[in-house]
C-alpha positions as CSV (number, residue, x, y, z in Angstrom):
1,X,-20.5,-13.3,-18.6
2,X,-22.1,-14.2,-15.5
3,X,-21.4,-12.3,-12.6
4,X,-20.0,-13.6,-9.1
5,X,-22.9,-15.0,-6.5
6,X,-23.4,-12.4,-3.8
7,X,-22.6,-13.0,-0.2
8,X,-23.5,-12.0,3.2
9,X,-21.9,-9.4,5.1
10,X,-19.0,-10.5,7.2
11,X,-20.2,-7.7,9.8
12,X,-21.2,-9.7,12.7
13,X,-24.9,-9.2,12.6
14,X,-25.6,-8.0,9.3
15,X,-27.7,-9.8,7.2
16,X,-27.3,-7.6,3.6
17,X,-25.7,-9.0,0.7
18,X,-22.0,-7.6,-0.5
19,X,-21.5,-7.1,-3.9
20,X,-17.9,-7.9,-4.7
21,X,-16.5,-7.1,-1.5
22,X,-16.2,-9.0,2.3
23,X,-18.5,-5.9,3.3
24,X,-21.4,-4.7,2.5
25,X,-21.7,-0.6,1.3
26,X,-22.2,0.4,5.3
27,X,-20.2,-1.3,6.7
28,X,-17.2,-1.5,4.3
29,X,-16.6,2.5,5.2
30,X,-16.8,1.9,9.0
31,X,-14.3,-1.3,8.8
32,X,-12.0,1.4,6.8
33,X,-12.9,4.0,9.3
34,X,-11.8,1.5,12.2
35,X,-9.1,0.3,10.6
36,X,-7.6,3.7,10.2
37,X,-8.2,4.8,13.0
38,X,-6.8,1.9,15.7
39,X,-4.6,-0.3,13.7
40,X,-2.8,2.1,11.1
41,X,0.1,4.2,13.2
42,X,-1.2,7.7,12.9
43,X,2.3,9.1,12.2
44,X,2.1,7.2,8.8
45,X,-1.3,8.6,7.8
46,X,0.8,12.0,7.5
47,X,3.7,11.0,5.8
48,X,2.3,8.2,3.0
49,X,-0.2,10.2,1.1
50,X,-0.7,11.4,-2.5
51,X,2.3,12.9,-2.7
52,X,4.4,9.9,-1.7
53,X,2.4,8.0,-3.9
54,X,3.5,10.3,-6.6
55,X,6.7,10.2,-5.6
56,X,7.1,6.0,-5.3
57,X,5.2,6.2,-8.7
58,X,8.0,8.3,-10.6
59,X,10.9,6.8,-9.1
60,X,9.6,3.0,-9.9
61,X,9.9,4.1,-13.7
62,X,12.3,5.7,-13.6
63,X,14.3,2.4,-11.4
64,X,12.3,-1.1,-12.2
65,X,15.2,-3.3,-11.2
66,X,15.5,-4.6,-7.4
67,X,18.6,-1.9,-6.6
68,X,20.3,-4.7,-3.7
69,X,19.6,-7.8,-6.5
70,X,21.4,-5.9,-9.1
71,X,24.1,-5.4,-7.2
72,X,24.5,-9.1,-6.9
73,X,24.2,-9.4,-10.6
74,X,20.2,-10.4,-10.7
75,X,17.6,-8.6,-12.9
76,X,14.4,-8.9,-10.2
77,X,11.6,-6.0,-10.9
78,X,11.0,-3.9,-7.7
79,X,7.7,-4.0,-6.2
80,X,8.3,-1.3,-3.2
81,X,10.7,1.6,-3.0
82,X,12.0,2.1,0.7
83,X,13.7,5.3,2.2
84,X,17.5,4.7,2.5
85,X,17.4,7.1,5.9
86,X,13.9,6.7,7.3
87,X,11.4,9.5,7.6
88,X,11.0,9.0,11.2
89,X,14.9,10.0,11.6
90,X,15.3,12.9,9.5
91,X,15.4,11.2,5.7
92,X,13.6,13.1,3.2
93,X,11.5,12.1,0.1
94,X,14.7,13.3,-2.1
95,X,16.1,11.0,-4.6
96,X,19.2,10.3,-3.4
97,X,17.2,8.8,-0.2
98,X,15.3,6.6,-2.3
99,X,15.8,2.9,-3.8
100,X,13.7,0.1,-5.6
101,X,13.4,-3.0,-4.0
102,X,11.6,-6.6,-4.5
103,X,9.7,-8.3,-2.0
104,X,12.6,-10.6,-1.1
């Protein structure tokens, strides 16, 4: 099967050719670096990390349905679970804080 054409770099500049990516090797880590450090809010680094990842994991099996579409009566798998209290104002990472939801 034949592979995908390689393209330049989209770093202004940069002449190499990017695998499968927008980004060459270089400069794929220092868009991520830049990224995370000036766009992403800092606060957010702390609280989403492997444990909330985990967390969203376990609680997606465990509740594939769209909790506010079943209640009006439609079966629509979740994509997302949300924090019924948010983080930022005392919720925790507790079931009972937790729900399911699709991207509508």
């Amino acid at each position: 099967m034949p592979y995908k054409p390689r393209r330049p770099c989209a770093y202004p500049g940069c002449s190499r050719l990017a695998t499968s990516e927008q980004y060459c090797a270089e400069h794929k880590k220092l868009v991520n670096k830049l990224y995370n450090q000036y766009e992403r809010d800092p606060d957010s680094n702390k609280r989403y990390g492997r444990a909330w990842k985990r967390i969203r994991d376990r609680y997606i099996k465990a509740h594939p349905l769209c909790e506010e579409c079943e209640k009006e009566g439609m079966l629509t798998p979740a994509e997302e679970v949300h924090h019924i209290l948010p983080l930022s104002k005392g919720g925790s990472n507790n079931q009972d804080n937790l729900m399911s939801l699709c991207k509508s």
